[in-house]
C-alpha positions in Angstrom: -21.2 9.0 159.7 -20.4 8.6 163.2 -18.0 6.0 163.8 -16.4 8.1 166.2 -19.3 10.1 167.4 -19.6 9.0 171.0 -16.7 8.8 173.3 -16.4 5.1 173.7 -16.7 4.8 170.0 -14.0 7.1 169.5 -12.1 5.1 171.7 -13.0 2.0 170.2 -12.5 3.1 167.1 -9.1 5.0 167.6 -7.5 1.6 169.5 -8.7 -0.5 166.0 -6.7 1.9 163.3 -4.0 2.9 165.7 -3.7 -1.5 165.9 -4.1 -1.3 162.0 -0.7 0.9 161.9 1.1 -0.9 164.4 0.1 -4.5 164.4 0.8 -5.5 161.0 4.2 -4.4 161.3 5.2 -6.6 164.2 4.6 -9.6 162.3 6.8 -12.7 164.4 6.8 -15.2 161.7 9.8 -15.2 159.5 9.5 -18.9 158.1 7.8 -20.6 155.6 5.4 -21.3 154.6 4.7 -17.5 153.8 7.1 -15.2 155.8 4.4 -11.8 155.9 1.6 -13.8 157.0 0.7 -12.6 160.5 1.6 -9.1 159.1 -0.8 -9.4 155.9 -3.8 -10.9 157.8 -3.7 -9.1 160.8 -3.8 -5.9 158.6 -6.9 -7.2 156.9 -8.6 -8.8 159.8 -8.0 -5.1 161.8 -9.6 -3.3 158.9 -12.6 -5.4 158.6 -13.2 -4.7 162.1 -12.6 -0.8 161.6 -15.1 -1.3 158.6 -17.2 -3.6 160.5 -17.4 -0.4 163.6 -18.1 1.9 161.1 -21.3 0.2 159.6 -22.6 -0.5 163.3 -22.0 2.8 164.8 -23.6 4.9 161.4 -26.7 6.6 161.4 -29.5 4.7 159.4 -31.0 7.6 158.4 -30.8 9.1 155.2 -27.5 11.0 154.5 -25.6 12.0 150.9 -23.8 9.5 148.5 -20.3 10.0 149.1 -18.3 10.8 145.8 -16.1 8.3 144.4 -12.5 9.1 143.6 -10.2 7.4 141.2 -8.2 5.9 143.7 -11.0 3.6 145.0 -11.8 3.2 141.2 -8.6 2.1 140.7 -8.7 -0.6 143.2 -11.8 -2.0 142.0 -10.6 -1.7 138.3 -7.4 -3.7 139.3 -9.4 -6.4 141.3 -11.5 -6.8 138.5 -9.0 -7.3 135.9 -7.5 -10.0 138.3 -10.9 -11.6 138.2 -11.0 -11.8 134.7 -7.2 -13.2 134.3 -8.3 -16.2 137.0 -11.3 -16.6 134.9 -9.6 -16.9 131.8 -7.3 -18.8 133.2 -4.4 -16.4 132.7 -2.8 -17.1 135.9 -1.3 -19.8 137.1 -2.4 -20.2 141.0 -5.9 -19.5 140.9 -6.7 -19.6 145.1 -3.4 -16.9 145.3 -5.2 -14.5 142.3 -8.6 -14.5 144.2 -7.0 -13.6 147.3 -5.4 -11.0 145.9 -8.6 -9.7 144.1 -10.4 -9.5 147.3 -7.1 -7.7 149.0 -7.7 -4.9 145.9 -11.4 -4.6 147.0 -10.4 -4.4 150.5 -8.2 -1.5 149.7 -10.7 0.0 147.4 -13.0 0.1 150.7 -10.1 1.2 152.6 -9.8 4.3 150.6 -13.5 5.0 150.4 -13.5 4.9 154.3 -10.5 6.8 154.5 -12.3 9.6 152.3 -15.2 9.5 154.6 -13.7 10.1 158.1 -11.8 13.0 156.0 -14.9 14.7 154.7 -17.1 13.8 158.3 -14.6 16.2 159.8 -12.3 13.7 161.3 -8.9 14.0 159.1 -7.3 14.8 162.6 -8.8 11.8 164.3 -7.2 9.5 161.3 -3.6 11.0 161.3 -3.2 11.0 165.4 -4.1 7.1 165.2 -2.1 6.7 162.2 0.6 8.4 163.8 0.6 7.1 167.4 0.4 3.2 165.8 3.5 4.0 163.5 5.5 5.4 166.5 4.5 2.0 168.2 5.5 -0.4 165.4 8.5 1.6 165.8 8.8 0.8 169.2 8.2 -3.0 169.2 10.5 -3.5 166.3 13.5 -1.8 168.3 12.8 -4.4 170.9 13.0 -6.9 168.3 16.8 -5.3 167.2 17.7 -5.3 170.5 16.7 -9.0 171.5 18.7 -9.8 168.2 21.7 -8.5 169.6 21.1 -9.6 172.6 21.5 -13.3 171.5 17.4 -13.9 172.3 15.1 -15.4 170.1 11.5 -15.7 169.5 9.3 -18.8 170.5 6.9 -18.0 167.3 8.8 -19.1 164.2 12.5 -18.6 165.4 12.4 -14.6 164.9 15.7 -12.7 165.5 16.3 -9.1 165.1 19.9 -9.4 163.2 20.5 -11.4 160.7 23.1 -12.2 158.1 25.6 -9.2 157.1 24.6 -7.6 160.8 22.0 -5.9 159.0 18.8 -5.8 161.3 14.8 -6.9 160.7 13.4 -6.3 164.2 10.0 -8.1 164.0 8.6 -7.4 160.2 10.9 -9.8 158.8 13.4 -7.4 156.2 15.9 -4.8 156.3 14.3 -2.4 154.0 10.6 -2.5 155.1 12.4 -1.7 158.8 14.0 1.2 157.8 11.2 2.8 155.9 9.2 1.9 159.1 11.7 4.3 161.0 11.2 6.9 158.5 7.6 6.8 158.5 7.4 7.4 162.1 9.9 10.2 162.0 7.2 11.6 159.7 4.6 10.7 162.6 6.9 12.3 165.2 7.2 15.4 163.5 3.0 15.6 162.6 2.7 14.5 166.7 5.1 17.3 168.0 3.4 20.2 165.3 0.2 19.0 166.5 1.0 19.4 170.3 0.3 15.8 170.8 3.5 14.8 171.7 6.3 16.0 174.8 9.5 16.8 174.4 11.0 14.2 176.8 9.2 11.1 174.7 9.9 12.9 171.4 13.8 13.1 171.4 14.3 9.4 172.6 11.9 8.2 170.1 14.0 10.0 167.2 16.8 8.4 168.1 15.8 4.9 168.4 14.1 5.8 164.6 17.6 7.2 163.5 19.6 4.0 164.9 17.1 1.7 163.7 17.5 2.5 160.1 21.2 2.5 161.0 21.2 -0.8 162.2 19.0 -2.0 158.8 22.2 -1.1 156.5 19.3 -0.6 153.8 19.9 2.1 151.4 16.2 2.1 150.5 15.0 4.0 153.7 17.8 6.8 153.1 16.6 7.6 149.4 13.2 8.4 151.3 14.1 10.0 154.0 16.2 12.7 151.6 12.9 12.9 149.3 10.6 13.4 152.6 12.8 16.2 154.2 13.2 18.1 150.7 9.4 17.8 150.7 9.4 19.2 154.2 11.8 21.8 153.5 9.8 22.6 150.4 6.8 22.7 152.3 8.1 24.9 155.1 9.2 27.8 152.1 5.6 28.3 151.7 3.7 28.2 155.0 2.6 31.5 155.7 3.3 31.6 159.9 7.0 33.5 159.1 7.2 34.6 162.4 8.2 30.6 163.6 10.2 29.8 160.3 13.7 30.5 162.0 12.6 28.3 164.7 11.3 25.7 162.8 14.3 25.4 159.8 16.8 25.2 163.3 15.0 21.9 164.4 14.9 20.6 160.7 18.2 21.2 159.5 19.4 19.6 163.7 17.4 16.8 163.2 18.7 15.9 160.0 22.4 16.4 160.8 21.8 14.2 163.9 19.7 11.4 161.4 22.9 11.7 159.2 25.8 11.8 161.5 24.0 8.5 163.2 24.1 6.8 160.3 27.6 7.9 159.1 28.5 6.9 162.7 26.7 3.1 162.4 28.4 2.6 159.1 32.3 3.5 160.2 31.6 1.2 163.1 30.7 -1.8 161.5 33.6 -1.2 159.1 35.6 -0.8 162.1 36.0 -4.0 163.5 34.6 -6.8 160.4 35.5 -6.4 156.9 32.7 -4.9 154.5 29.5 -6.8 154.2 29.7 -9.1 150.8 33.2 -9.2 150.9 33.6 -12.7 151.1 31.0 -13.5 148.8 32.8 -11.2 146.0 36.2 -12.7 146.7 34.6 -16.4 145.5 31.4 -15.6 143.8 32.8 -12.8 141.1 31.0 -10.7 139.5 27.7 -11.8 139.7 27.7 -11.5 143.2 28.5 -7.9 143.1 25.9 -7.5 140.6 23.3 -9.9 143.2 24.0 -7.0 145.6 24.2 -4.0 144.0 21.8 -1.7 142.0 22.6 -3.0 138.1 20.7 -6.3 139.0 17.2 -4.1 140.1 18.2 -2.4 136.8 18.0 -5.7 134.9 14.6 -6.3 136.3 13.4 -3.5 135.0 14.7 -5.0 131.4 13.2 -7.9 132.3 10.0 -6.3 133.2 10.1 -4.1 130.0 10.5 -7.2 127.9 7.6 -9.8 129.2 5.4 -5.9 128.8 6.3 -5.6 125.4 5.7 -9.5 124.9 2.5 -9.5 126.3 1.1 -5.6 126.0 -2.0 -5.5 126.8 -2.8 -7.9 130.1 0.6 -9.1 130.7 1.7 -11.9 131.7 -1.0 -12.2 134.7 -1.3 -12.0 138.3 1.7 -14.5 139.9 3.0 -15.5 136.7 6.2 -12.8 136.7 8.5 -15.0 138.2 7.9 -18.0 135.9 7.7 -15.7 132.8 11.1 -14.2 133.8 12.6 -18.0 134.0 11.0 -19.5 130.7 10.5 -16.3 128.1 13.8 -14.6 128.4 17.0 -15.6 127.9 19.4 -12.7 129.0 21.3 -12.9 132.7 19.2 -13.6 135.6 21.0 -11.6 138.9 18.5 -13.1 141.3 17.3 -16.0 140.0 14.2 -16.0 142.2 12.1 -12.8 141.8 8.3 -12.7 142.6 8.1 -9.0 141.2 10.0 -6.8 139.3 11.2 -4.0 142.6 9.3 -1.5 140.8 5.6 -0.5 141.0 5.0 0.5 137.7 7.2 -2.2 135.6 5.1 -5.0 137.9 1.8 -3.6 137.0 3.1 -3.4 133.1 4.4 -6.7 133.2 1.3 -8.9 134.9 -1.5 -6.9 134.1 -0.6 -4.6 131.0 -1.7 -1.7 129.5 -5.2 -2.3 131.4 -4.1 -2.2 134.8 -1.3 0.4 134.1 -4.4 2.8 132.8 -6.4 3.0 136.0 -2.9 2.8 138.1 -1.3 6.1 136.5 -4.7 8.0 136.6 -4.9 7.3 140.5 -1.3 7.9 141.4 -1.5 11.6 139.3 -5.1 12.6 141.2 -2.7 11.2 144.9 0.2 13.4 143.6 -1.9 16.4 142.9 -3.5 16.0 145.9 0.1 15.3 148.1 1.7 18.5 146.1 -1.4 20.5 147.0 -1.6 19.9 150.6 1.2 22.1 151.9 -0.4 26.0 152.5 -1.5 26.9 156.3 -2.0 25.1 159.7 -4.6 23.7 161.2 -6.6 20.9 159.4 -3.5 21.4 156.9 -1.1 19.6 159.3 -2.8 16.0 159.1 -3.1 16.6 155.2 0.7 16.9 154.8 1.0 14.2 157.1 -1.1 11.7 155.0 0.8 13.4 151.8 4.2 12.7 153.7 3.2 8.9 154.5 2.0 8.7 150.8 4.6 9.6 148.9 6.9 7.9 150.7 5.5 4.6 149.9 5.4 5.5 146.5 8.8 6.1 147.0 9.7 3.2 148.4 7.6 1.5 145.6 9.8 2.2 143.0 12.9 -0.2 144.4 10.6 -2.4 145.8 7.2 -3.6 145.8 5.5 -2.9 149.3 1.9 -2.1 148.2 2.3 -6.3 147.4 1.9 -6.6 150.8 -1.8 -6.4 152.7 0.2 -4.5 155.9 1.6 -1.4 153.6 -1.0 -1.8 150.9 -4.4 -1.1 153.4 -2.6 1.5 155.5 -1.5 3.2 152.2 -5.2 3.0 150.7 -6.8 4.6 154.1 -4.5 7.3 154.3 -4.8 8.1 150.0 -8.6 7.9 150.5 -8.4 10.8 152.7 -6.1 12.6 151.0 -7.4 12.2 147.5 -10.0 14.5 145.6 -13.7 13.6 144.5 -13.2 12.8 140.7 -17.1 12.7 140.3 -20.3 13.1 142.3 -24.3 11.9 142.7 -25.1 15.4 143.7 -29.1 15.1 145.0 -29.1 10.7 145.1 -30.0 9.9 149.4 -29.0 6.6 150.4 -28.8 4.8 154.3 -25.7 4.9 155.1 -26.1 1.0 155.9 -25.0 -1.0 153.3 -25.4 -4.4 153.1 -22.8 -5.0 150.3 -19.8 -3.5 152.7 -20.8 -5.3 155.7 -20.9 -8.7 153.5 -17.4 -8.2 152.4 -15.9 -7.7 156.0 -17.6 -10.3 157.0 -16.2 -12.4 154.4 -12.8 -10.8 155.5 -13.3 -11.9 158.9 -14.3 -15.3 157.9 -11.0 -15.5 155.3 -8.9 -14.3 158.7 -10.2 -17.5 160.1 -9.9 -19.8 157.8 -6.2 -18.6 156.5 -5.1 -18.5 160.3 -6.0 -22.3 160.2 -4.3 -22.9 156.8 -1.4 -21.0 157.9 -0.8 -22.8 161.2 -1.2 -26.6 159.8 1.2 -25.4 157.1 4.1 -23.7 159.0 3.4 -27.0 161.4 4.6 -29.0 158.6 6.9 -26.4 157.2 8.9 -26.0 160.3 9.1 -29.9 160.8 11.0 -30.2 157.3 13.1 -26.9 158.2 14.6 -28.7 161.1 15.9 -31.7 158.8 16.7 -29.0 155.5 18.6 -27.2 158.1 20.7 -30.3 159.5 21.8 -30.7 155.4 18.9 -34.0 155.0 18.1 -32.5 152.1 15.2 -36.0 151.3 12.7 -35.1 154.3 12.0 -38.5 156.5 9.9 -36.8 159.0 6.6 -35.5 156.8 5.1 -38.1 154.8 4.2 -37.3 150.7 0.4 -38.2 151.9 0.3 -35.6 154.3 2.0 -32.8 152.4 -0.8 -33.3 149.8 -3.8 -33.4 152.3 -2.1 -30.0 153.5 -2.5 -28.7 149.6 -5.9 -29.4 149.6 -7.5 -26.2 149.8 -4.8 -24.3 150.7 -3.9 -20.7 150.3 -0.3 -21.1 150.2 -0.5 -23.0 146.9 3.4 -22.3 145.8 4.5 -23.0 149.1 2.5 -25.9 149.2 4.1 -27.5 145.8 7.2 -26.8 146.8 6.8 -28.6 150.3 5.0 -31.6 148.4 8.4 -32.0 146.2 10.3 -32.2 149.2 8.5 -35.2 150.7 8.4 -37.0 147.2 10.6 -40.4 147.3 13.1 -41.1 145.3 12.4 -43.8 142.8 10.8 -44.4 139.6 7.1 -44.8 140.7 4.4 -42.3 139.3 7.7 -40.8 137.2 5.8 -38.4 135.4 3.5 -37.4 137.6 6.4 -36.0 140.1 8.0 -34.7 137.4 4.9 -32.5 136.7 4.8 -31.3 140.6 8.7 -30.9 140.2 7.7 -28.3 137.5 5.8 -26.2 139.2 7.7 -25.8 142.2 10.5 -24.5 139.7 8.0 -22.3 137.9 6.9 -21.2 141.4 10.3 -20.9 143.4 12.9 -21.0 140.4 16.1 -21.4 143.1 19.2 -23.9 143.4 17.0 -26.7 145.7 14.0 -26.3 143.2 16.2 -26.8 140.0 18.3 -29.4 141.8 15.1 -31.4 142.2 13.5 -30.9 138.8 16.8 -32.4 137.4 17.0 -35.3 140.4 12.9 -35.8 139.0 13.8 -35.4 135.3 16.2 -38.4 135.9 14.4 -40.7 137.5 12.0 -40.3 134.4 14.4 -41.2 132.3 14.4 -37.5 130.9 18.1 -36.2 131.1 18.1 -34.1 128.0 15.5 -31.1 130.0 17.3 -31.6 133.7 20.9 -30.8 131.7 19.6 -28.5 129.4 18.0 -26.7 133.0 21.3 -26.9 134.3 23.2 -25.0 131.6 20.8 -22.5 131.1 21.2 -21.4 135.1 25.0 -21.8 134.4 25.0 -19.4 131.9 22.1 -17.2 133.2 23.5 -17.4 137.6 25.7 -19.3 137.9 25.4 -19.1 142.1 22.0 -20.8 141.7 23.8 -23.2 139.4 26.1 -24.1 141.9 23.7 -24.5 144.9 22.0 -26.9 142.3 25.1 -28.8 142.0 25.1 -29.1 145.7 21.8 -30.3 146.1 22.6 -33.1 143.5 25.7 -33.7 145.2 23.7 -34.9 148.2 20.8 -36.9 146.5 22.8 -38.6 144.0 23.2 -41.8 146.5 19.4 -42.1 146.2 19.3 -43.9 142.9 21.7 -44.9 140.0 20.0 -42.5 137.8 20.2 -39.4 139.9 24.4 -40.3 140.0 23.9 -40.2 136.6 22.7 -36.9 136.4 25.0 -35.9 138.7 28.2 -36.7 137.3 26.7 -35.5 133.3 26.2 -32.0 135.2 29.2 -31.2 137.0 31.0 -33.0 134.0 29.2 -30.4 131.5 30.0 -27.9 134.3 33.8 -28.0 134.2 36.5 -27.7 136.9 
């Protein structure tokens, strides 16, 4: 292939993956209708490009099948098994499952592209893009911290870099992806500076923006994988074979860790310094179950809760989407967050929605990565990119199992490229010469292209309407005067936001007896998509109006018993709309009366 066989398609080529790295991870759009949007789609419309440059600038002439590994296999096992769920109808938003069916085969291209430029001789090319776009993300999203501090905002979608608890987002829109953002591109600053592609004077500055960055997150998630990435290093650096720089080498480690720890040891008794600790005046009115909202025993009871819808459902789980509403209807037990799309695990997510026949596929591709990332660590040279894409790797596997990044189109395409190049051939078509112009590839970036299009569209009527009933939600109108019921449902026409669409539909809904059932109905599925104190509060204002008391109250005390917070909010929101109609009064008074003082 030579995608980057000329010098102005290198170029071109290196600005569109270094973009892919950085881009997606400055997304400025932290609203609804769906907060990762410019992250997601800018990460898929970048790689069609890439893919897109790729096809153009290769060679029609005959040239060897490239193997397939079980990585890309796994991608396209996973997008077909969402397929057949939508088909069957075992999901519950069919426009959100076939998007993310074509994200898996996006990624499955992603790593057979990535395993390409790695066997054409260009593994060195891919990790100094990949590197240089992480250390910009970086970059941009400290801007973003600092503007937060600073008091600034954003004119796209009212973007701060600090928000509530101090704890900062910069531009991607949450603490935790931040800091492991910061981590990745100390892991791109140290591949840059062993590669002699980076000076001292840009290095050191850079390091320490990284190390205050995840400071200023106050995420615990990014320090769990920065310990597992410099024992890695450290492991590593035992069995390179160049002795004669070890001393040097373990000195700049073991400094650049005590300076990442004492910065963030230094952050910490700061902030403790002049405000009390962050939660504290939650816990002193919320109880328990706030502590156990913010702390690790509530990720442990998603894993329960993950192990029991797997174990209900064993072999295709519950389907694509449905994790949230399965959690809400099937089990009983306590409910920490009451609104959780996945389960903050990789492996309990895949159990839970796609079973035993995505998990296959999923473990058989994460052993043939880990092989491959444990491997990678003898020599110099052409070995320095490979424990770079192992580093980048395994820390988003890391990452994966407290939350659920590779959810995401910005951290799953970037992951795929970077496991496609480090992965090994599982099985080849030794003798088979095809052009290496497809028409198949080309027709599926294209369509990517044309979905970038399209969604951007979507997005922007949506997050029109979205921000214009955030403005009245926000004031405490909690019925929304401003957007119409008639236009919230042209919006869902065709939309690809089609839980944030329901849930801005019941919003606009008025409050009266007319088409009872019918708005009960769309009141159940924003529940079922959203289950949180403003959806149950409106399920129950619904269920009245229809004359239906018995399912808003019995609603009502199973959140009281399961989260009580959510309960409450709930009881707020009622609060508010009861002086809409006798009957939601009703409801009211029966639930804060069942309640108790």
């Amino acid at each position: 292939m030579n995608l980057v066989s000329t010098s102005p398609g290198r170029s071109a080529a290196s600005a569109l993956l270094l973009s892919l790295f950085a881009l997606p991870f400055c997304s400025v759009a932290r609203v609804p209708p769906n907060p990762a949007f410019w992250g997601e789609w800018a990460a898929v419309l970048l790689f069609a490009l890439a893919w897109l440059a790729q096809l153009i600038g290769a060679r029609s002439e005959a040239a060897p099948r490239q193997p397939l590994t079980l990585v890309t296999a796994a991608f396209v096992a996973l997008a077909l098994l969402t397929l057949g769920q939508t088909a069957l109808k075992h999901t519950r938003f069919a426009p959100e499952s076939l998007l993310a069916a074509l994200m898996l085969l996006l990624a499955a291209l992603a790593s057979h592209l990535g395993q390409r430029l790695h066997q054409g001789g260009h593994g060195a090319w891919l990790a100094r893009a990949a590197a240089w776009g992480l250390v910009a993300a970086l970059w941009i999203n400290a801007v973003g911290v600092a503007m937060g501090y600073a008091g600034w905002g954003v004119v796209l979608g009212e973007v701060v870099g600090v928000v509530w608890e101090k704890r900062a987002v910069g531009f991607i829109g949450q603490a935790n992806q931040l800091g492991v953002l910061a981590v990745l591109a100390l892991a791109a600053l140290a591949y840059l500076r062993q590669s002699r592609a980076l000076p001292l004077w840009f290095a050191l500055p850079s390091f320490l923006v990284a190390s205050l960055v995840c400071a200023a997150t106050g995420s615990r998630t990014p320090l769990v994988v920065f310990i597992a990435l410099a024992a890695l290093a450290a492991w590593q650096a035992t069995t390179r074979s160049d002795a004669a720089a070890a001393p040097r080498r373990w000195a700049w480690g073991l400094g650049a860790v005590a300076v990442f720890a004492a910065i963030q040891l230094g952050w910490a008794w700061a902030w403790l310094a002049v405000e009390p600790a962050p939660g504290a005046a939650q816990a002193a009115s919320g109880g328990a179950v706030t502590a156990l909202r913010g702390g690790g025993a509530g990720r442990i009871e998603m894993l329960a809760d993950a192990w029991q819808l797997w174990t209900a459902h064993p072999l295709a789980g519950v389907g694509y989407g449905n994790y949230a509403a399965a959690r809400l209807f099937e089990l009983d037990g306590p409910m920490p967050a009451a609104h959780a799309d996945h389960a903050h695990n990789l492996f309990a997510q895949v159990l839970a929605e796609w079973g035993l026949l995505g998990a296959v596929p999923v473990l058989a591709a994460l052993a043939v990565v880990l092989a491959s990332a444990l491997r990678r660590r003898h020599g110099g040279g052409p070995g320095a990119e490979q424990r770079f894409f192992a580093m980048v790797v395994l820390a988003l596997l890391i990452y994966s199992q407290v939350e659920f990044p590779l959810w995401l189109a910005n951290f799953l395409l970037p992951f795929a490229l970077l496991a496609g190049a480090l992965a090994q051939s599982t099985w080849a078509t030794p003798g088979r010469q095809v052009s290496q112009t497809r028409l198949l590839p080309a027709a599926g970036a294209c369509l990517a292209l044309a979905g970038c299009i399209y969604g951007a569209w979507d997005y922007l009527r949506s997050q029109d309407m979205a921000m214009r009933m955030k403005a009245q939600i926000g004031a405490g109108r909690y019925v929304v005067a401003n957007v119409s019921y008639p236009e919230a449902a042209r919006v869902a026409v065709g939309t690809l936001f089609p839980v944030q669409a329901e849930i801005m539909q019941v919003r606009t809904l008025p409050l009266d007896g007319d088409f009872a059932e019918y708005r009960l109905g769309l009141a159940r599925r924003a529940l079922i998509s959203v289950p949180s104190g403003e959806t149950v509060a409106r399920f129950a204002t619904h269920a009245a109006l229809a004359g239906r008391f018995d399912e808003g109250l019995a609603l009502m005390a199973a959140m009281r018993r399961r989260n009580p917070l959510v309960h409450d909010k709930a009881l707020e929101f009622l609060g508010v709309l009861a002086d809409a109609d006798p009957r939601v009064a009703e409801m009211n008074a029966r639930a804060r009366a069942e309640a108790g003082p």
